[in-house]
C-alpha positions in Angstrom: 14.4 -7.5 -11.3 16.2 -5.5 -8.8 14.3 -2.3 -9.1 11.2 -4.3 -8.8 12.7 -6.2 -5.8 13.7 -2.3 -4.2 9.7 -1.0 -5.3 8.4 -3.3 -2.9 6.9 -3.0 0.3 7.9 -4.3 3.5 4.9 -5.9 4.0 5.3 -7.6 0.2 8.9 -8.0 1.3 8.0 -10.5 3.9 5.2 -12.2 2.0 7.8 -13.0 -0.8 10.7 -14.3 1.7 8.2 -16.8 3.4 6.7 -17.8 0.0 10.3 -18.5 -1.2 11.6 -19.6 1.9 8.8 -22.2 3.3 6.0 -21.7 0.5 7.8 -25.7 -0.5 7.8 -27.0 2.6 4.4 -26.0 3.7 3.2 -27.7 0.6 5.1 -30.9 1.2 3.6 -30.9 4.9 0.7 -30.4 3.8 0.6 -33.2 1.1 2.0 -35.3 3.7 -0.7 -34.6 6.2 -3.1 -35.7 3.6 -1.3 -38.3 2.1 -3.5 -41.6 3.0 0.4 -43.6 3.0 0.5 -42.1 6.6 3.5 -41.4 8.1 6.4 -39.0 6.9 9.3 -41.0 6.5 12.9 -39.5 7.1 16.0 -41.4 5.7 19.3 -40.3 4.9 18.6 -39.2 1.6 15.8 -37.1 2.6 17.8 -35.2 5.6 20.4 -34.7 2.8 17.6 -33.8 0.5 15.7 -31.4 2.9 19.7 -30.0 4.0 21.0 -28.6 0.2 17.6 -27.2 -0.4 17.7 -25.3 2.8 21.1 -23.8 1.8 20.0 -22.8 -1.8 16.7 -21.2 -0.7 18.9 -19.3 2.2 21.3 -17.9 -0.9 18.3 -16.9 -2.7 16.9 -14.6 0.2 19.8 -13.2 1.4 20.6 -12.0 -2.3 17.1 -10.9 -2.3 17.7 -9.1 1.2 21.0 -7.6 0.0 19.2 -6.2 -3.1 16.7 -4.8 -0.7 19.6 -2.8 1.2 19.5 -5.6 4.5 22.3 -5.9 6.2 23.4 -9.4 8.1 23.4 -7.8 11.8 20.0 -6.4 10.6 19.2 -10.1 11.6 21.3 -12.0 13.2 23.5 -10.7 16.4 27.2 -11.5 17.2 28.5 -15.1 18.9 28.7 -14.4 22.5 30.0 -17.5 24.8 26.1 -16.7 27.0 24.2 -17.4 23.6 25.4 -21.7 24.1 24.2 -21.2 27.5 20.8 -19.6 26.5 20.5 -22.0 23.9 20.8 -25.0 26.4 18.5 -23.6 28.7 15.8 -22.9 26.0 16.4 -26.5 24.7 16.1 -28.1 28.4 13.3 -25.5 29.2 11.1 -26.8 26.2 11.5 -30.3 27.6 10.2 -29.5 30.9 6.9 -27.4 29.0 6.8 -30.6 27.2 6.9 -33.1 29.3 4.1 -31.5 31.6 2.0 -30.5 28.4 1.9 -34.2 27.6 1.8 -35.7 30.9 -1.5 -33.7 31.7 -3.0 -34.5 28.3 -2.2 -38.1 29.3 -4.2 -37.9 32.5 -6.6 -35.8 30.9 -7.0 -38.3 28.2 -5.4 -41.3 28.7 -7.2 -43.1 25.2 -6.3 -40.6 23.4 -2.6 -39.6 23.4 -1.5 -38.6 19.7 1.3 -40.6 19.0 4.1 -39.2 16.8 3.5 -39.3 12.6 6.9 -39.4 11.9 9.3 -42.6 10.8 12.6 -42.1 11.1 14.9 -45.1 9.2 18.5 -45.8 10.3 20.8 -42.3 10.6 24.1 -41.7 10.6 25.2 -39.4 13.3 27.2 -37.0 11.4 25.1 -36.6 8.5 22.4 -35.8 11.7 25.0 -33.1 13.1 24.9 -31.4 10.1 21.5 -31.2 8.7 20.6 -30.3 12.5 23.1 -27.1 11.9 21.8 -26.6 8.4 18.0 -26.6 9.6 18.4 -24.7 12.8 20.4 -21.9 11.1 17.3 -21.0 8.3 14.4 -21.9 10.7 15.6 -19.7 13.4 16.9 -17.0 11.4 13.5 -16.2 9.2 11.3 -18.0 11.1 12.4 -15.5 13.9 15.1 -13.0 13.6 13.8 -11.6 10.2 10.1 -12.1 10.7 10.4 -9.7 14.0 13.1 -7.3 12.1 10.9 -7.1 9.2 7.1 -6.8 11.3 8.9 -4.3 13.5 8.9 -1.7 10.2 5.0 -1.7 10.4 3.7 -4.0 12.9 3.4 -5.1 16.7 5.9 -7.6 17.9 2.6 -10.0 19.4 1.7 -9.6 15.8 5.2 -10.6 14.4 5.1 -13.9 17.2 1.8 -14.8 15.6 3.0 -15.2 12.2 6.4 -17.1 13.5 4.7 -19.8 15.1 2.0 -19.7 12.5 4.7 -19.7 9.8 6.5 -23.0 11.5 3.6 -24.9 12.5 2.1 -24.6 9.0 5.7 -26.6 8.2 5.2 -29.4 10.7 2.0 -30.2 10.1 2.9 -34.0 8.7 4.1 -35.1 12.1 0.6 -34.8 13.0 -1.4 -33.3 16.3 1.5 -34.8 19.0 3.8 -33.0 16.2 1.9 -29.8 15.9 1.4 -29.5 19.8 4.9 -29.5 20.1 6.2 -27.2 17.0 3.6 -24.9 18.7 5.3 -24.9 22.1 8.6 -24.7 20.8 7.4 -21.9 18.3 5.8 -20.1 21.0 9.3 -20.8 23.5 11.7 -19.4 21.2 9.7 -16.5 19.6 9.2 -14.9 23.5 12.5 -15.8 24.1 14.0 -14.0 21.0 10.9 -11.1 21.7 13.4 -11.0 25.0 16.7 -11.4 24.0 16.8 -10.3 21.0 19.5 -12.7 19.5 19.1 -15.6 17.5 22.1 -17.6 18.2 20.5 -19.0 21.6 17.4 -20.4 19.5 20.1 -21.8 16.8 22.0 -23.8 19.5 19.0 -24.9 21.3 16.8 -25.4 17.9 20.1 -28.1 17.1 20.5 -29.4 20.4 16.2 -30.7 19.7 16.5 -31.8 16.0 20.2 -34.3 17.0 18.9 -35.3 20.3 15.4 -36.2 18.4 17.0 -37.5 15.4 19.1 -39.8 17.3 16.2 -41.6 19.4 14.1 -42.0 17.0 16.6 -43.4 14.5 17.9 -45.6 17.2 14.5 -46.5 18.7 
């Protein structure tokens, strides 16, 4: 296994991390999508659910990575205090992008507005806290940090945004077009923002700062 995991080529490299990593939940967003019960439904168990899979697909890859001679600050950069600020303004920045997206596509449309696919049941708020820190963590680290690491070896980085945001959209697709339109926003936010920076902790913190603030309205609305 390991010298066929060392023959491979980057490109193969990345094609097996995204099958491993979100080849599942692509499927289950895409069953959902065509699912004629209609909207996904989020309880407790399912955030727990989604939460311990996340962490035993992230062992699997970095094991696979490690085999393949990566090295952790190959992907992901050191804490600095600026990254909490960075990931503030990224999460606050998104809201203003989509808040005017929507409000123009209200005007634009005003009988036609998607309205969110996604149920969310009664959450508790620590059990939110840490599936937000979970999810934010492997998202933002291969959706982003490794996906730009590993294109950079043979590829552009507009080609390595492309397949980030095309690689997290294809994820989201059961909370439907309002869903979509925002993943895609927020894929597009965070990819030039790491294409910038280049540091992942900013889109971590701000990535969690979205999934608890969204959790918690919905599951209290």
């Amino acid at each position: 296994m390991r010298s066929w995991l060392r023959s491979l080529s980057d490109r193969q490299e990345l094609a097996l991390v995204l099958i491993i990593g979100f080849g599942p939940f692509a499927t289950f967003s895409l069953s959902s999508l065509l699912s004629p019960s209609g909207a996904a439904q989020f309880s407790s168990w399912k955030l727990f659910e989604i939460a311990v899979q996340e962490i035993l697909l992230l062992s699997i890859i970095c094991g696979i990575l490690k085999t393949r001679g990566w090295r952790v600050e190959d992907v992901i950069d050191r804490f600095r205090p600026k990254h909490l600020l960075g990931g503030i303004g990224l999460a606050l920045f998104f809201y203003l992008v989509w808040g005017f997206v929507f409000t123009i596509g209200a005007l634009v449309f005003p009988a036609d507005t998607p309205a969110s696919a996604v149920k969310v049941g009664a959450l508790p708020i620590p059990l939110i806290v840490v599936y937000s820190i979970v999810n934010s963590v492997f998202e933002e680290v291969f959706v982003v940090a490794f996906i730009f690491a590993s294109v950079k070896k043979w590829g552009s980085p507009n080609t390595a945004l492309l397949i980030s945001v095309g690689v997290r959209v294809s994820c989201h697709l059961y909370q439907g077009l309002a869903g979509c339109i925002s993943i895609t926003l927020m894929g597009l936010i965070f990819a030039l923002a790491y294409r910038r920076w280049r540091a992942a902790w900013p889109l971590v913190i701000g990535h969690a700062l979205l999934d608890v603030i969204g959790f918690v309205i919905k599951s209290n609305g």
